[in-house]
VOBAVO-907996 format. One record per residue (C-alpha): x, y, z negated; residue number from 1; residue in three letters. Coordinates in steps of 0.001 Angstrom, whole numbers, always signed. Layout:
<pts>
pt xx: X | yy: Y | zz: Z | i: NUM | aa: Ala
...
</pts>
This chain:
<pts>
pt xx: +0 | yy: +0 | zz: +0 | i: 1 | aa: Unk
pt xx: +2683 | yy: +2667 | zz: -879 | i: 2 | aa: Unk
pt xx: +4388 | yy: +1796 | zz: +2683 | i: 3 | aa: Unk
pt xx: +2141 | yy: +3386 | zz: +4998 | i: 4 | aa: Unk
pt xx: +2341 | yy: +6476 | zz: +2276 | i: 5 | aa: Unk
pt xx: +5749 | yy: +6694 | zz: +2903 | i: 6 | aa: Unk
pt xx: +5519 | yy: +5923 | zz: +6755 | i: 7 | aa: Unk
pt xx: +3181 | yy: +8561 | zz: +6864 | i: 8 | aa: Unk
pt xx: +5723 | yy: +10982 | zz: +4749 | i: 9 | aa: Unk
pt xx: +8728 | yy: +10441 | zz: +7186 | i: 10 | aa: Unk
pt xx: +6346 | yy: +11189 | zz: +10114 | i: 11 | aa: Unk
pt xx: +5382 | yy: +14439 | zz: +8087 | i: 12 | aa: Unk
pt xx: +8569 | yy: +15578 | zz: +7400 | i: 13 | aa: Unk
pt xx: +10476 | yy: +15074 | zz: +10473 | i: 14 | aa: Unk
pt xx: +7352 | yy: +16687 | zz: +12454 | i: 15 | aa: Unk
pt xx: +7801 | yy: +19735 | zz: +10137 | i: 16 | aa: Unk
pt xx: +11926 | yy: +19647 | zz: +10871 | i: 17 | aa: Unk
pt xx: +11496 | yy: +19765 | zz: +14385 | i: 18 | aa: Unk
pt xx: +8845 | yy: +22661 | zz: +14068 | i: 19 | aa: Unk
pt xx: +11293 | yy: +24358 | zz: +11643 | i: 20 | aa: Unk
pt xx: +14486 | yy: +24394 | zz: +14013 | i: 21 | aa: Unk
pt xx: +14980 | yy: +26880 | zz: +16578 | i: 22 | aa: Unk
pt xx: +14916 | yy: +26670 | zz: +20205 | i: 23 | aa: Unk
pt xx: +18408 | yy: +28796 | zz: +20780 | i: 24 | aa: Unk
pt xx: +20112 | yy: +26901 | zz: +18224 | i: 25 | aa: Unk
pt xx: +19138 | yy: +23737 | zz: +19474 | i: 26 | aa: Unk
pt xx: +18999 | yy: +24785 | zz: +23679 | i: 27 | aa: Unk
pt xx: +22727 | yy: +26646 | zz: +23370 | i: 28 | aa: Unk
pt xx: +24614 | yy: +25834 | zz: +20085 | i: 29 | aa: Unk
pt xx: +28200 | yy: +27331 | zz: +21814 | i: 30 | aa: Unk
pt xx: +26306 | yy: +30483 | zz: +21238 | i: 31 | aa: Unk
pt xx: +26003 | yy: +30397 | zz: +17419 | i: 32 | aa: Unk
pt xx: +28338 | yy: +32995 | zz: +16074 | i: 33 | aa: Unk
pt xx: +27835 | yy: +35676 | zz: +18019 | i: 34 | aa: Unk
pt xx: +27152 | yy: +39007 | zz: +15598 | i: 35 | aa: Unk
pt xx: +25298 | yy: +40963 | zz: +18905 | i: 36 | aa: Unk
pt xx: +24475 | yy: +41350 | zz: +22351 | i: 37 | aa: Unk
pt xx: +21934 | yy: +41058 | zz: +24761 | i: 38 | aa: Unk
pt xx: +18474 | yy: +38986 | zz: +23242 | i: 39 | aa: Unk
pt xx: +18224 | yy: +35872 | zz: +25713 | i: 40 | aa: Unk
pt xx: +14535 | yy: +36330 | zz: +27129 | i: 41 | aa: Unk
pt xx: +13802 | yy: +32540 | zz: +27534 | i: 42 | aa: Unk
pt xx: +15094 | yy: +31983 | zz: +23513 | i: 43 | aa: Unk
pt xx: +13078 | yy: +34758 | zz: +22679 | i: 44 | aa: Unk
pt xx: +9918 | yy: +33577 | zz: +24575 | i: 45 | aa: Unk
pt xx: +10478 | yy: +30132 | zz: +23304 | i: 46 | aa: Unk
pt xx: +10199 | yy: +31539 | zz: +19797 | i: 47 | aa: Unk
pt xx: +7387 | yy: +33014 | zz: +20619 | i: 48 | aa: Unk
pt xx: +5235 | yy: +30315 | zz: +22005 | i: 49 | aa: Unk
pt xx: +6536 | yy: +28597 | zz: +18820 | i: 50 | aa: Unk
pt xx: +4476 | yy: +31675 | zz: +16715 | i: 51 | aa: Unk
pt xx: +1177 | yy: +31451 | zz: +18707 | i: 52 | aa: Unk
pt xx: +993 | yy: +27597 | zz: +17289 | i: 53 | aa: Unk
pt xx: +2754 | yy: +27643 | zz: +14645 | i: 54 | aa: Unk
pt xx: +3214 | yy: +31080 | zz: +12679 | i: 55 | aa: Unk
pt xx: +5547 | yy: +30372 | zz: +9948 | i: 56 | aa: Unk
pt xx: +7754 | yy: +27677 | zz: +11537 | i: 57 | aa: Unk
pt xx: +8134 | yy: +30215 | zz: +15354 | i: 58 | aa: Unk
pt xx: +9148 | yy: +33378 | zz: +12694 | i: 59 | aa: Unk
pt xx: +11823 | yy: +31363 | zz: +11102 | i: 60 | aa: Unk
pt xx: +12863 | yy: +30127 | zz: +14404 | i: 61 | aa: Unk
pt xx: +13280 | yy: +33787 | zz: +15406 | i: 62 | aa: Unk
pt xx: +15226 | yy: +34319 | zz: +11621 | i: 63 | aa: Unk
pt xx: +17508 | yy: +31208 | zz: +12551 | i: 64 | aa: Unk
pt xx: +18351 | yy: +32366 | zz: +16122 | i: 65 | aa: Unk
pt xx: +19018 | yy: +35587 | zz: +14637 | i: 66 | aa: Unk
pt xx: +21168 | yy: +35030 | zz: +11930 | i: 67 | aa: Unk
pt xx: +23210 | yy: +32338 | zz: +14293 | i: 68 | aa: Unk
pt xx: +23235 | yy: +34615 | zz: +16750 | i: 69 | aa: Unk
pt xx: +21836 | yy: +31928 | zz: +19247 | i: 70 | aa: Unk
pt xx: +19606 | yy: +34015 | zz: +20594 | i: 71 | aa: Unk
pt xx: +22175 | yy: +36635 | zz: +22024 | i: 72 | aa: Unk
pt xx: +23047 | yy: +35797 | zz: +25709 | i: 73 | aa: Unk
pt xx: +27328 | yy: +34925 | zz: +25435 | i: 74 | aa: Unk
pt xx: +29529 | yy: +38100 | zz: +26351 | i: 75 | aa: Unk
pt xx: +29407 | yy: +40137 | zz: +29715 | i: 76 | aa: Unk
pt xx: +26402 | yy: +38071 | zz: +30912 | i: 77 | aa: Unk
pt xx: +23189 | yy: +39676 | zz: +31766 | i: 78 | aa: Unk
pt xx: +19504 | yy: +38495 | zz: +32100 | i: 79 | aa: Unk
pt xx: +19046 | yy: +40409 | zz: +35464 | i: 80 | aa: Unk
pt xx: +20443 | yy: +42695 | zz: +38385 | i: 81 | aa: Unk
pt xx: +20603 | yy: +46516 | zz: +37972 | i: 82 | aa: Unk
pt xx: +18036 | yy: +48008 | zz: +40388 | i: 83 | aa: Unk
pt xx: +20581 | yy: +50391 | zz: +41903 | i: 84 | aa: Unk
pt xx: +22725 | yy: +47092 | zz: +42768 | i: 85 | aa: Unk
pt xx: +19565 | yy: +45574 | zz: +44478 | i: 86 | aa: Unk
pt xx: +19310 | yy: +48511 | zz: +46898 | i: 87 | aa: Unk
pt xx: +22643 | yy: +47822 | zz: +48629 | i: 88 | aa: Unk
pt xx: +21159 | yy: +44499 | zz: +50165 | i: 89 | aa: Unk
pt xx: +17690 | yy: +46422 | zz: +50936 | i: 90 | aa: Unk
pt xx: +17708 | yy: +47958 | zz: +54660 | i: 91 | aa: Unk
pt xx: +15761 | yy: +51154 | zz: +55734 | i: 92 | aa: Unk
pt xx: +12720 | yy: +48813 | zz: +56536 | i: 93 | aa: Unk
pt xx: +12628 | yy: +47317 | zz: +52982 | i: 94 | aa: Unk
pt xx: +14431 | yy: +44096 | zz: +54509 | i: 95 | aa: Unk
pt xx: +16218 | yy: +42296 | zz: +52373 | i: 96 | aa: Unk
pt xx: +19869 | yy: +40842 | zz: +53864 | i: 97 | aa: Unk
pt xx: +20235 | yy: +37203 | zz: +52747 | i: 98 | aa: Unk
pt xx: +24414 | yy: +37088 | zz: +52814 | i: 99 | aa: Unk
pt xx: +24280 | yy: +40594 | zz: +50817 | i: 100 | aa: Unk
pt xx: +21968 | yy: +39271 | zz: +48381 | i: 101 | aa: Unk
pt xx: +23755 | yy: +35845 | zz: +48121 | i: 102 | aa: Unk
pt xx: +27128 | yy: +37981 | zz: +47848 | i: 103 | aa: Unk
pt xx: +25549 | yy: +40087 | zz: +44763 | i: 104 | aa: Unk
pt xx: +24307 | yy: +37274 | zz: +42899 | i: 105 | aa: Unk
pt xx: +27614 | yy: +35699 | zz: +43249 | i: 106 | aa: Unk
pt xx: +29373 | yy: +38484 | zz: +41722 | i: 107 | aa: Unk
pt xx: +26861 | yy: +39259 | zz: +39233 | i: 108 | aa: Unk
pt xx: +26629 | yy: +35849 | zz: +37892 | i: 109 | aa: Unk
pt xx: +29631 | yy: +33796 | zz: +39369 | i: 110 | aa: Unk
pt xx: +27773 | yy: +31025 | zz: +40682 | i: 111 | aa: Unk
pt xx: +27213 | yy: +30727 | zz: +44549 | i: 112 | aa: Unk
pt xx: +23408 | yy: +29840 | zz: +45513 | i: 113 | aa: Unk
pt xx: +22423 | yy: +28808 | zz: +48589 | i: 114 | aa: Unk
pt xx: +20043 | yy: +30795 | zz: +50113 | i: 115 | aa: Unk
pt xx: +19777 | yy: +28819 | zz: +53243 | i: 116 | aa: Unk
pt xx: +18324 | yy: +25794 | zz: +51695 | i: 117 | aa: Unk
pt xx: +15077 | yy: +25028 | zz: +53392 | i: 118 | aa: Unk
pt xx: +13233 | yy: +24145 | zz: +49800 | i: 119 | aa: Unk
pt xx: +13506 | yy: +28242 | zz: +49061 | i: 120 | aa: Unk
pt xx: +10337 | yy: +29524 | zz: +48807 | i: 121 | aa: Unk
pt xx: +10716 | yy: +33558 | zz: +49301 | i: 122 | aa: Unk
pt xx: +8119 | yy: +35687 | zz: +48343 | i: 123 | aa: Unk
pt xx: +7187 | yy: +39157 | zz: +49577 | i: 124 | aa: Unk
pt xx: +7167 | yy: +42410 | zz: +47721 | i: 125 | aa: Unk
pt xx: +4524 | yy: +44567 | zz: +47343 | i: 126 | aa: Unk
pt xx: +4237 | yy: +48230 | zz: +48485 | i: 127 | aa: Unk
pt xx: +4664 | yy: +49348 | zz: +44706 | i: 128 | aa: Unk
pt xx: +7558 | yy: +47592 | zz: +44206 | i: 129 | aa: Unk
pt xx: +9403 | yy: +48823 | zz: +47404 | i: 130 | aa: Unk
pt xx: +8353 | yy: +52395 | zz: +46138 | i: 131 | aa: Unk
pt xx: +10318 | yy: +52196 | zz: +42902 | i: 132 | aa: Unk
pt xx: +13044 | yy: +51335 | zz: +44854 | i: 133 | aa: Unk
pt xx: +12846 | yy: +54865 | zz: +46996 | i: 134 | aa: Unk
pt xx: +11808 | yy: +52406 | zz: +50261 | i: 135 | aa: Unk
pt xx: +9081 | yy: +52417 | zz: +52732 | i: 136 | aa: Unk
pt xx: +7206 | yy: +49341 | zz: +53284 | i: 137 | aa: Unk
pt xx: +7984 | yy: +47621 | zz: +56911 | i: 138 | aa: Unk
pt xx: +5145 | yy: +47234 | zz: +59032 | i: 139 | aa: Unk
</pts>
């Protein structure tokens, strides 16, 4: 009788450790350490999915992240492309070069993509976007 109690138990408590870990400490643990930087988006969203189920456990998964410094993308690395970078591989008609682009990327990130790969789905931009970038939509 007193083993499915403690079957039971074990379940409990290793479903509560799991829920009480965090996502960038478990996802990137060469990152622990770092003091500051830039917040990782996909830690921090992670974290937050882990608050709309779970309040408690997806804050101290935000407290851990932050206190390893987990969440904190590593040194010189960037979540995204400065705007005034993206308009070098933009032409006049808002057409985007794909060996610029592929160039940029390379340099921004250091890895090579290719952009030639027939599985790339591209996907158009809309007339508000092209406007923040001082372009005129193609017709």
């Amino acid at each position: 009788m007193r083993t499915p109690h403690r079957v039971i138990g074990a379940i409990l408590a290793a479903a509560l450790l799991t829920q009480l870990t965090a996502c960038g400490t478990l996802f990137f643990p060469d990152r622990r350490g770092q003091i500051e930087g830039r917040i990782d988006p996909l830690v921090a969203g992670l974290n937050a999915i882990g608050i709309l189920f779970y309040v408690i456990p997806g804050l101290i998964a935000f407290g851990i992240d932050f206190a390893t410094g987990a969440i904190y993308l590593p040194d010189g690395q960037t979540a995204q492309i400065d705007p005034q970078d993206l308009k070098q591989v933009v032409d006049a008609d808002g057409n985007v070069d794909p060996a610029k682009l592929k160039a940029l990327i390379e340099v921004q990130t250091g890895h090579s993509l290719p952009l030639d790969d027939p599985r790339l789905i591209q996907h158009s931009g809309s007339a508000e976007q092209l406007a923040a970038f001082g372009l005129r939509p193609a017709a």
